[in-house]
C-alpha positions as CSV (number, residue, x, y, z in Angstrom):
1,X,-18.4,13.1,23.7
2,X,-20.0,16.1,25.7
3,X,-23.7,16.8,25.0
4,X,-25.0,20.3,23.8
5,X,-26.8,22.2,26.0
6,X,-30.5,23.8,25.3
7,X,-28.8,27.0,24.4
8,X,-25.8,25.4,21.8
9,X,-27.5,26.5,18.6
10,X,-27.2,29.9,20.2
11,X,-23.7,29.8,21.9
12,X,-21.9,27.7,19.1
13,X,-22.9,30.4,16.5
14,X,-21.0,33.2,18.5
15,X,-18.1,31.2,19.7
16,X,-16.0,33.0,17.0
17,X,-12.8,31.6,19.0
18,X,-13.9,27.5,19.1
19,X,-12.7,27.7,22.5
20,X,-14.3,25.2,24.4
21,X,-14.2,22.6,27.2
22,X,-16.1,19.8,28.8
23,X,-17.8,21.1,31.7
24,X,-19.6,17.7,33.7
25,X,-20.5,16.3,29.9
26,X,-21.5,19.1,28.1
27,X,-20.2,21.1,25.7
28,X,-19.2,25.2,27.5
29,X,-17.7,28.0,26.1
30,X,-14.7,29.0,27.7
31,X,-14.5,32.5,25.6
32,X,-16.4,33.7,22.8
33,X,-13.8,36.0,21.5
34,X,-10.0,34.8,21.3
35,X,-9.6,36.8,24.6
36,X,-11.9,36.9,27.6
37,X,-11.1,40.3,28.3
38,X,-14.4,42.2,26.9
39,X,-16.6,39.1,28.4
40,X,-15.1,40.3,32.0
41,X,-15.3,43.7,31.7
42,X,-18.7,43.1,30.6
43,X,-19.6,41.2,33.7
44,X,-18.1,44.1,35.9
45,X,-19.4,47.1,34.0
46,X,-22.1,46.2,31.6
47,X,-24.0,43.1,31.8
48,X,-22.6,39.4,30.6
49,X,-24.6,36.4,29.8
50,X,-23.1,32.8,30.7
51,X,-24.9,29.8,30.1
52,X,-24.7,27.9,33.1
53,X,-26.9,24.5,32.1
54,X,-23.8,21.8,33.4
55,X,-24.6,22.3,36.9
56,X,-26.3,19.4,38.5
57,X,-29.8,20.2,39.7
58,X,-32.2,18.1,42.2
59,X,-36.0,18.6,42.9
60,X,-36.4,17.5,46.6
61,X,-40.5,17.5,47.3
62,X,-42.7,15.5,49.6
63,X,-43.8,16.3,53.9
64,X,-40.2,16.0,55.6
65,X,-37.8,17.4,52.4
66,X,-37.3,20.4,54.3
67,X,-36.4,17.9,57.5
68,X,-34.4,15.6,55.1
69,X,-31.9,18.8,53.8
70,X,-31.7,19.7,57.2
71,X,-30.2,15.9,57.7
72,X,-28.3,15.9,54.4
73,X,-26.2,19.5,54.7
74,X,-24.6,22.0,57.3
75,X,-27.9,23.9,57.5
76,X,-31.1,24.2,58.9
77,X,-33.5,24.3,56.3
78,X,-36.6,23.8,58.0
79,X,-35.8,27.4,58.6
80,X,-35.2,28.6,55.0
81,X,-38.1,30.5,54.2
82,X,-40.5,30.3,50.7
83,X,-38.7,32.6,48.3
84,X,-35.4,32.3,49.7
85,X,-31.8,30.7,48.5
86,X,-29.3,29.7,50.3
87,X,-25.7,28.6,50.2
88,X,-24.1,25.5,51.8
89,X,-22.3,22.5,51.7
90,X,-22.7,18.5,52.9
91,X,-20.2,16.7,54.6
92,X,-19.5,13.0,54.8
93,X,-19.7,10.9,58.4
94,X,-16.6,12.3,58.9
95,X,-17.2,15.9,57.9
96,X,-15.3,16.0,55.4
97,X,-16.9,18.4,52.4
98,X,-18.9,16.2,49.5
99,X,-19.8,19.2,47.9
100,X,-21.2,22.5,47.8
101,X,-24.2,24.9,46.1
102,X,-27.6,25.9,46.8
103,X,-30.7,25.2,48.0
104,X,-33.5,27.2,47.1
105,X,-37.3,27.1,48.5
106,X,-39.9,26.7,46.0
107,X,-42.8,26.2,47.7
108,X,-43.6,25.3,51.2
109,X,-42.4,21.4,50.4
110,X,-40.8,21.6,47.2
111,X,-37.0,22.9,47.0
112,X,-33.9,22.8,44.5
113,X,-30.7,21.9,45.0
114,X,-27.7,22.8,42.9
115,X,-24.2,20.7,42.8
116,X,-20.8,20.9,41.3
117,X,-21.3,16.8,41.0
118,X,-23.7,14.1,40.5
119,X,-25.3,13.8,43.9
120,X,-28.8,12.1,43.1
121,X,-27.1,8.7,44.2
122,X,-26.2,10.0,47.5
123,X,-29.4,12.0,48.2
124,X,-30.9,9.0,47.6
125,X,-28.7,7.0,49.9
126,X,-29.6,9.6,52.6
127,X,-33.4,9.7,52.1
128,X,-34.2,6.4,54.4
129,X,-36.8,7.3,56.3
130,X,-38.0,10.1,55.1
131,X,-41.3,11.1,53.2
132,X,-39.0,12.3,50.2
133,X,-39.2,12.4,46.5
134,X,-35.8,13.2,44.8
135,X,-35.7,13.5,40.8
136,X,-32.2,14.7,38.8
137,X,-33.4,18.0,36.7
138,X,-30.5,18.4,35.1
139,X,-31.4,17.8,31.5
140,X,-35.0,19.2,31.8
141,X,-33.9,22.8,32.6
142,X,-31.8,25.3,31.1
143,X,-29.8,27.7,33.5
144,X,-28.4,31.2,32.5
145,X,-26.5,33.4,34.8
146,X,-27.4,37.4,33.7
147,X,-24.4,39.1,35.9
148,X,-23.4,42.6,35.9
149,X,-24.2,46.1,36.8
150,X,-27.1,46.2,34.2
151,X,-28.2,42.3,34.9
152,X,-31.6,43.7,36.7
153,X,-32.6,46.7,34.4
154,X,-32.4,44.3,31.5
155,X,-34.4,41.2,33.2
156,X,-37.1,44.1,34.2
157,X,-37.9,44.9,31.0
158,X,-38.5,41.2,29.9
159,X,-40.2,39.7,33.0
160,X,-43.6,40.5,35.1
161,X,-41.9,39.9,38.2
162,X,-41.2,42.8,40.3
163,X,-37.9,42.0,39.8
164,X,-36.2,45.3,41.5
165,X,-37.6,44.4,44.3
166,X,-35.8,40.8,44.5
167,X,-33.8,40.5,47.4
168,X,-30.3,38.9,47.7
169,X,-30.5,35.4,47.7
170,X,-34.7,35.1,46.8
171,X,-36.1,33.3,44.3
172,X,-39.4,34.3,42.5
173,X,-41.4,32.3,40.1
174,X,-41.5,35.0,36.6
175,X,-42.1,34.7,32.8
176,X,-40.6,35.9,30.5
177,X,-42.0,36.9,27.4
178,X,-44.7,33.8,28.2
179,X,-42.4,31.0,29.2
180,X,-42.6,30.3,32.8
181,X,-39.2,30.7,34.5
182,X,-37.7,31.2,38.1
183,X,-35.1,33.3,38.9
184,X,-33.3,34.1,41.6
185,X,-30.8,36.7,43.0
186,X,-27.5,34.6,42.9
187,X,-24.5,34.4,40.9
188,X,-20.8,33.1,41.1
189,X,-19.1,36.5,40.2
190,X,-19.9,38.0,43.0
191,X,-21.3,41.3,41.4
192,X,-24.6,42.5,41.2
193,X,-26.4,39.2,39.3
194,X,-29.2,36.6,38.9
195,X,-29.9,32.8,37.6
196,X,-32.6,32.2,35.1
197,X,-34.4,28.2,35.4
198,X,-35.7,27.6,32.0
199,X,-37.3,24.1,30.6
200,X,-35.5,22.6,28.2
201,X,-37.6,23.5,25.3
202,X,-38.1,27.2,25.8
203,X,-34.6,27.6,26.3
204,X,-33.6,29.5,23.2
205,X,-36.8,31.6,23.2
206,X,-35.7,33.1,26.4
207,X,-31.6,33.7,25.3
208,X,-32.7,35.5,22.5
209,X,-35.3,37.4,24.4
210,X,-32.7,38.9,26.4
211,X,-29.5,39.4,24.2
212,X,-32.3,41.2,22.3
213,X,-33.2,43.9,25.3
214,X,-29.3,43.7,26.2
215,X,-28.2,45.3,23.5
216,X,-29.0,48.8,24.6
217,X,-27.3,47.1,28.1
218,X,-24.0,46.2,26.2
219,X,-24.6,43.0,27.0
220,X,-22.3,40.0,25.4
221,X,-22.4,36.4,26.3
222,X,-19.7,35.7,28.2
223,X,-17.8,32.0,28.5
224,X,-16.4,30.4,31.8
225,X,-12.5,32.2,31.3
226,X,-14.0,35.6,32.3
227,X,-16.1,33.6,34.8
228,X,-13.3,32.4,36.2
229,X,-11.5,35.8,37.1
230,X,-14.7,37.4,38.7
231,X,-14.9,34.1,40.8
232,X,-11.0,35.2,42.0
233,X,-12.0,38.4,42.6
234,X,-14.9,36.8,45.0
235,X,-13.1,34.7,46.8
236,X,-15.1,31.8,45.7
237,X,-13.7,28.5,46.3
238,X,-14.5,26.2,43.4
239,X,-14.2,21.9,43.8
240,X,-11.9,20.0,41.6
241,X,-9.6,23.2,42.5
242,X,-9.7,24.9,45.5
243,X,-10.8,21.8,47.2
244,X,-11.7,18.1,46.6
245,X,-14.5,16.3,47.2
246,X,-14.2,13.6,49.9
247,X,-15.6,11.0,47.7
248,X,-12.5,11.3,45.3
249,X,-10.1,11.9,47.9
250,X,-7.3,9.0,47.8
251,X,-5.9,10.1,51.0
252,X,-7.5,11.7,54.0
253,X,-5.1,14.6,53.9
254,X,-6.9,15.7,50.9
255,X,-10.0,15.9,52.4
256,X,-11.1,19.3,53.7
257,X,-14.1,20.2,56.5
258,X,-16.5,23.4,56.3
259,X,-13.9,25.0,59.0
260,X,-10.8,24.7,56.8
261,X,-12.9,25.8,53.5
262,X,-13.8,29.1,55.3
263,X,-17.5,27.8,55.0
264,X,-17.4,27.4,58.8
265,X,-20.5,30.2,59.2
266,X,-22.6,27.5,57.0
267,X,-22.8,25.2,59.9
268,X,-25.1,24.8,61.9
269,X,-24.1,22.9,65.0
270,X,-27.1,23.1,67.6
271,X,-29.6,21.7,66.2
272,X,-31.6,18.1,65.3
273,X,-28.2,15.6,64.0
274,X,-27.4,15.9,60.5
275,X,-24.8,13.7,58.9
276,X,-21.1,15.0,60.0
277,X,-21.9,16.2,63.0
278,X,-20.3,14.9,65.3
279,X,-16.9,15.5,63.8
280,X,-17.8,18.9,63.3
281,X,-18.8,19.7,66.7
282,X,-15.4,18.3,67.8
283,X,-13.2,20.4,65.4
284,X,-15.3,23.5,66.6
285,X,-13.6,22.7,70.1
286,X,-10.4,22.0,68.7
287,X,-10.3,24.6,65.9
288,X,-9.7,23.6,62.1
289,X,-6.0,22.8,61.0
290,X,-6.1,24.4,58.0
291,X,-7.3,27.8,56.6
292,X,-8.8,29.1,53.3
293,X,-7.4,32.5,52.4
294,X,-7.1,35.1,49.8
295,X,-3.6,36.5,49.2
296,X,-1.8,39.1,47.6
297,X,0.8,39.0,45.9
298,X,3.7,42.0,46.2
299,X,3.6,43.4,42.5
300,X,7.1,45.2,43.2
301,X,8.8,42.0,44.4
302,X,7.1,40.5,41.2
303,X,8.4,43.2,39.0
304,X,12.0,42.5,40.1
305,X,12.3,38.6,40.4
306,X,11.6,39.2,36.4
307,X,14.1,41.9,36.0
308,X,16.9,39.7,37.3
309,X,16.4,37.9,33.8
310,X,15.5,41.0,31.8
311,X,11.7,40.1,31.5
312,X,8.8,41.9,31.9
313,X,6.5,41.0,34.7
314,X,4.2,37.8,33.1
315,X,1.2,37.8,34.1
316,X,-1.6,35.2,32.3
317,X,-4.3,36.8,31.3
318,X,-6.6,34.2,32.6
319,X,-6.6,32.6,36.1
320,X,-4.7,29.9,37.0
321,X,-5.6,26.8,38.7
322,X,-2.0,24.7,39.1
323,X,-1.5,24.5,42.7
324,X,2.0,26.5,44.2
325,X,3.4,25.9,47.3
326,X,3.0,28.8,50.2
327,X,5.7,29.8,52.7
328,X,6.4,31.7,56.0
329,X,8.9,33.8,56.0
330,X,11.7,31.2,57.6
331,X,11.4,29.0,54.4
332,X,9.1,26.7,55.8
333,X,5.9,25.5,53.4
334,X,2.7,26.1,55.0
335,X,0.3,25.7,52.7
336,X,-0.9,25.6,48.9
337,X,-2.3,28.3,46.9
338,X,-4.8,26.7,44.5
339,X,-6.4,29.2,42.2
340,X,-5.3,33.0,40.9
341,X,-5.9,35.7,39.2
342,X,-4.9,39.3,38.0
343,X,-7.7,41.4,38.9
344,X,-8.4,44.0,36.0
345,X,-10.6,45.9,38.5
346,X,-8.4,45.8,41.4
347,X,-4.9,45.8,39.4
348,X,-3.7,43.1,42.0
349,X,-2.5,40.1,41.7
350,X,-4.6,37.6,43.6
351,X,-4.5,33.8,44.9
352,X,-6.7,31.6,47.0
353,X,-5.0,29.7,49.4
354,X,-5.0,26.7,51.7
355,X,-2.7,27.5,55.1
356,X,-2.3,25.8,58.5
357,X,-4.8,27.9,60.8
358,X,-2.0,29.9,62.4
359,X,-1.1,31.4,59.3
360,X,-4.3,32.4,58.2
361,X,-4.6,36.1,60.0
362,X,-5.3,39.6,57.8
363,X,-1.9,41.1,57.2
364,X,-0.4,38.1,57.8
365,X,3.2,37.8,55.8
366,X,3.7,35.0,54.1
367,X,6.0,33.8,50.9
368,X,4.7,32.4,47.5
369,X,6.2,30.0,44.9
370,X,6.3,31.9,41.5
371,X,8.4,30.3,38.6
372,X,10.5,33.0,36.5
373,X,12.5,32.0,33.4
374,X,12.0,28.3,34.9
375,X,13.4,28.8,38.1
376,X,11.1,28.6,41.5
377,X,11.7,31.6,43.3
378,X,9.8,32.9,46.2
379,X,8.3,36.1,46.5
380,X,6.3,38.1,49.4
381,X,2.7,37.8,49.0
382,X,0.2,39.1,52.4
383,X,-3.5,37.4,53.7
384,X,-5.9,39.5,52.9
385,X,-10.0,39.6,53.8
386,X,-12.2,38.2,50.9
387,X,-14.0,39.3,48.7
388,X,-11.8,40.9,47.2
389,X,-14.0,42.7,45.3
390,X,-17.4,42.8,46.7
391,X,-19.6,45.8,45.4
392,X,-22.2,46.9,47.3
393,X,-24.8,46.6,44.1
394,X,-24.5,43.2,44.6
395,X,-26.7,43.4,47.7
396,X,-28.5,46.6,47.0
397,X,-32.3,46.6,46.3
């Protein structure tokens, strides 16, 4: 039975739909309204507010935790400065991707670290040796994501932090309304965006403090369906989906490394050993086998492979997460896309893609699996640079 998070009393009362899902054991909207639509636009022309509480959180504090991250992930954190976030993933002995998120610097010896999946165990495992305190806070802290256009006029009114001053990726220690928070300048939609850290208790003081100085904003809470287009439209790669963790993996050919993720410029290679890095320094000689991509699929080819059957184009109005098989243009499958999306913004039709490395060039041609009055048909789709939709707000001070 999932749990409620510290903001359900909120989010149930305006989840006029009852569309929900389990999101790692806890209850999470997927749209508020019967159709995601005005929670999207929201996030890319207003302001949205998504409660974002399921994702795992770790306090790493003590002497050597910026010397134990640096062991742990890709990165070198001893060089992350105070203030600052930053993305990443950990790998296995192997290299193979665990996970991915964040880690953000707190104070001088104090970070957080964000996950997709419970990871406490394995820092743990990790930790030997070092002067390390690890704690799960997870279900001490609430966690809001405020994206949009608006997200930083609306989060200045409520907060004494100089908050249009926040760089991309920092983190600043603020209160709002007289509950102590952090935020920080990140965000999976890839817009213009931040993430509010609330404890548990003050959780629904601080939602309504800033639906209440949204409304001038057009703000509207928004649920993980409209989350999950903007993410498309980022070229994010999300686990469970795009890629599996290597602790779930039944068979090695599941398993992925940074290099065939397209997190390759997360790695840090010459530096103090971390775990994986041995394998990763060979695959940077050999070059990855595989390639993450973003690809677009040819709306006129689309249109007609329908026509034949006298259909409109069918498009889903949410993104799609059942894996389709990619071709080259000789019939041969060379790869998988495993997420998609029509981008209202954009008015393309998008997919992120897993191809063998030779395949994965801008502009390169390729052939997609698309299923049209139940027959597989293949239709012209092209690689093309993510984001797809980047703004430059979303770096902008």
């Amino acid at each position: 039975m999932p749990k409620p998070t510290p903001f359900h009393a909120r989010t149930s009362a305006l989840c006029s739909s009852l569309f929900w899902k389990e999101w790692a054991g806890y209850h999470a909207v997927r749209s508020y309204d019967t159709s995601h639509e005005a929670e999207y636009q929201a996030i890319r022309h207003a302001a949205a507010l998504l409660d974002v509480t399921p994702l795992y959180k770790y306090e790493v504090r003590g002497a050597d935790a910026a010397a134990f991250l640096a062991w742990v992930t890709v990165r070198d954190i001893r060089k992350l400065k105070v203030g600052r976030v930053t993305y990443l993933c950990w790998c296995d002995d192997a290299g193979k991707v665990v996970d991915d998120g964040t880690v953000a610097r707190l104070a001088e010896n104090a970070f957080r670290v964000t996950a997709a999946e419970p990871a406490l165990a394995w820092l743990r495992t990790h930790a030997r040796g070092f002067d390390v305190e690890i704690d799960e806070s997870t279900e001490q802290l609430g966690a809001l994501a405020l994206q949009g256009p608006f997200s930083r006029d609306i989060l200045a009114d409520v907060t004494d932090a100089d908050i249009r001053a926040l760089k991309f990726f920092a983190v600043t220690r603020a209160h709002i309304h007289g509950t102590e928070t952090w935020i920080s300048r990140t965000g999976y939609t890839g817009d213009l965006g931040y993430e509010i850290w609330v404890p548990r208790e003050r959780a629904l003081q601080v939602w309504d403090v800033l639906m209440d100085a949204g409304r001038s904003y057009r703000l509207l809470p928004a649920g993980l369906d409209a989350l999950d287009v903007a993410r498309v439209e980022a070229g994010f790669l999300m686990n469970g989906v795009d890629y599996f963790s290597s602790n779930h993996c039944p068979i090695e050919s599941r398993k992925s490394t940074p290099f065939e993720l397209g997190l390759g410029w997360t790695v840090k290679l010459e530096r103090d050993p971390f775990v994986g890095q041995r394998a990763l320094q060979r695959e940077s000689q050999s070059g990855p086998r595989w390639g993450f991509v973003g690809l677009e699929i040819d709306w006129v080819e689309y249109e007609r492979l329908f026509a034949e059957f006298g259909l409109p184009p069918q498009v889903p109005g949410a993104a799609w997460r059942a894996a389709v098989p990619v071709y080259d243009l000789r019939g041969h499958q060379v790869g998988r896309a495993t997420s998609g999306a029509w981008s209202p913004i954009l008015k393309r039709n998008l997919a992120l893609a897993s191809v063998r490395s030779e395949f994965g060039s801008v502009g390169t041609r390729l052939r997609i699996e698309v299923t049209a009055e139940y027959q597989r048909r293949a239709i012209a789709a092209t690689v093309r640079a993510t984001p797809f939709y980047n703004p430059e707000r979303k770096r902008a001070t």
